[in-house]
N, C-alpha and C positions, 0 to 999 in steps of 0.2 A: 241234156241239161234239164229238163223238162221231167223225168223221172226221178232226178235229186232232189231237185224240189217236192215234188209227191214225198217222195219217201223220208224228206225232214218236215212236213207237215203232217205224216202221220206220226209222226214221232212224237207231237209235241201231245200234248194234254191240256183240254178244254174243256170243260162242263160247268154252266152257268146257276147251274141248281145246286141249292144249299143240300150237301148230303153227308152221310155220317159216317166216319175212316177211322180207323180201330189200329190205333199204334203201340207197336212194341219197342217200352223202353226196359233202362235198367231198373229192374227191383229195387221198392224200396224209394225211388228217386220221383215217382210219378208227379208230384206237387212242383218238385223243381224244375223238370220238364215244362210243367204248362205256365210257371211263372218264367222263365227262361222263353218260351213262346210267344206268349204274349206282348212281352219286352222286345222282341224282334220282328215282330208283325206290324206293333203297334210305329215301331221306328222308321218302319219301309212305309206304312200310311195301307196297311192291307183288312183294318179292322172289321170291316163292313163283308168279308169275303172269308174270315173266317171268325164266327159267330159266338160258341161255347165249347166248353170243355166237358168231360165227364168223366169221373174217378168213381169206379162202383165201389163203397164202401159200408158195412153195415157196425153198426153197435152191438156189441156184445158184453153181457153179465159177463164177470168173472167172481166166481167165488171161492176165496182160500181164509180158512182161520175167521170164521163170524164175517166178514168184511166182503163187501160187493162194490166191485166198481166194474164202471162202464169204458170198455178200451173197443176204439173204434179201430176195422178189420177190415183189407182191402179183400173185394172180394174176387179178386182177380189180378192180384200181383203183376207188378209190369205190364197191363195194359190200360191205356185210355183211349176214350173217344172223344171226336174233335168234331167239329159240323162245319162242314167248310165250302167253298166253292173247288173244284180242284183245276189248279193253271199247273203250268210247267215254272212258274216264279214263289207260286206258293208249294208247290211240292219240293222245290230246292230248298228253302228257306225252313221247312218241316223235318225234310230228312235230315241237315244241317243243323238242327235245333240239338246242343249236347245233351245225352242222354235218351236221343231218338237211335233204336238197331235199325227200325225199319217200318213203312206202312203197309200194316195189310194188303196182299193182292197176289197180282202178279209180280211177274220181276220186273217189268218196265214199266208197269201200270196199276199206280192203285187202286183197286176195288172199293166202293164204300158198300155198306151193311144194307139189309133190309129193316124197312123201316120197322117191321111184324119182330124182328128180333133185336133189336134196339130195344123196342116196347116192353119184350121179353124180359129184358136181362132191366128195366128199369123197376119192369114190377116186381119183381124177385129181390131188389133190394129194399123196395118198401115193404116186401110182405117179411123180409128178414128182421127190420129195423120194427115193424108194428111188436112182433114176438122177443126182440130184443134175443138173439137166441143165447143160450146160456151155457156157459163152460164155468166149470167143475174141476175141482180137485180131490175127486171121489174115488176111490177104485173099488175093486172086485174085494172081498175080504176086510175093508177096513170096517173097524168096530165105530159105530155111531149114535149120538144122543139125539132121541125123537124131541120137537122144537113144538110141535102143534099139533093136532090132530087128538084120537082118542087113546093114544099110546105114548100120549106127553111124558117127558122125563123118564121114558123107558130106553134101556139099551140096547141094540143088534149090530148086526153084522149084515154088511152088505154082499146082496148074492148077483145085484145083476147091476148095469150102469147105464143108463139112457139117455144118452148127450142128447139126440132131437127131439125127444120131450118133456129134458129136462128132469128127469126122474130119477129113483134108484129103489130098487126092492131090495126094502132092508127085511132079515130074519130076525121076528122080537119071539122071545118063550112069552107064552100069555095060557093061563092056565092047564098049564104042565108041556103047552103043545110049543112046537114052534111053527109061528105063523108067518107068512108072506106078508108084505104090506109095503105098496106102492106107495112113495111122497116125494114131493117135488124138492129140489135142491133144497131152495130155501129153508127146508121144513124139519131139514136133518143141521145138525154139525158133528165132525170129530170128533172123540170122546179124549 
C-alpha cells in the first residue's frame, strides 16, 4: 500500500516558484486562449499562481500602392507564454483551457523555459518592433519611380530585393550607363 501512495505522489506536480511554460495552442486563436484562461482561473480564485501572459508579437510596415500601414505579426504562431506556479489543479485547468494542444515538456510533466531564453525571445521582439521591420510588395524585375534621393523622378528597374534591410537595388541609366543604386522601400514606388 505504501508504494501506491509514493507512486501517486510522484505523479502529482508541485512547484512553488513562479516560472515560465510555453504552450501550444491553435493558430491564430492565441488571444482567445488567454482570455478563455484568465476567465477560468480567475473563477477557480487561482490568480495569484498564475501571473501573466505572453504573445510574442512584432509591428510590421507594409507597403503596397504609395500606402503604409502598420499590421501587427505574431512572431511565433500558436505559441504563448504563461508564468505560472505549476500544481496538478492548475495544469488540469491549462490543458483544459479550449484551444490549449498541449504544454511544453514532457509527456506527464511540463517543463517551464529558461529564464536566459525567455529574455531572448523578449528582446528580439523589442529589437523587431524598435526597427518596425518592413514588407514590401516589390519584386525582382518591377520597373520603379525614384521618391528621394539624387536620382529623384528617375525611372529603373529592380535587380535585387532586401526584405531585412528594407532595400531594393533599383538599375537607373544615368549618363549613358546603367547604374546600381540602393534605396530603402520607402524611397521607391511602382511606376
Amino acid at each position: 500500500m505504501a508504494k501506491i501512495q509514493e507512486l501517486d505522489l510522484n505523479k502529482q506536480i508541485k512547484d512553488d516558484n513562479l516560472r515560465r511554460y510555453v504552450l501550444s495552442v491553435n493558430s491564430n486563436q492565441e488571444e482567445m486562449v488567454v482570455e478563455n484562461m484568465k476567465e477560468r482561473i480567475k473563477k477557480i480564485g487561482l490568480d495569484t499562481d498564475v501571473t501573466s501572459f505572453f504573445i510574442p508579437i512584432v509591428n510590421e510596415i507594409i507597403t503596397r500602392k504609395d500606402k503604409k500601414s502598420i499590421k501587427p505579426t505574431k512572431l511565433y504562431p500558436g505559441y504563448l507564454f504563461v508564468r505560472m506556479r505549476m500544481n496538478d489543479k492548475i495544469w488540469y485547468v491549462v490543458r483544459n483551457t479550449p484551444g490549449v494542444r498541449l504544454i511544453i515538456g514532457a509527456e506527464t510533466r511540463p517543463i517551464p523555459i529558461e529564464d536566459e531564453q525567455y529574455e531572448k525571445i523578449v528582446a528580439e521582439v523589442r529589437e523587431k518592433n524598435v526597427k518596425l521591420t518592413t514588407r514590401n510588395s516589390f519584386k525582382v524585375d518591377d520597373v520603379v519611380v525614384i521618391r528621394e534621393s539624387n536620382f529623384k523622378n528617375m525611372k529603373g528597374r529592380i535587380a535585387e530585393v532586401d526584405d531585412l534591410r528594407g532595400q531594393v537595388t533599383v538599375m537607373v541609366e544615368f549618363m549613358g550607363r546603367t547604374t546600381p543604386v540602393s534605396l530603402s522601400f520607402d524611397k521607391v514606388e511602382l511606376a
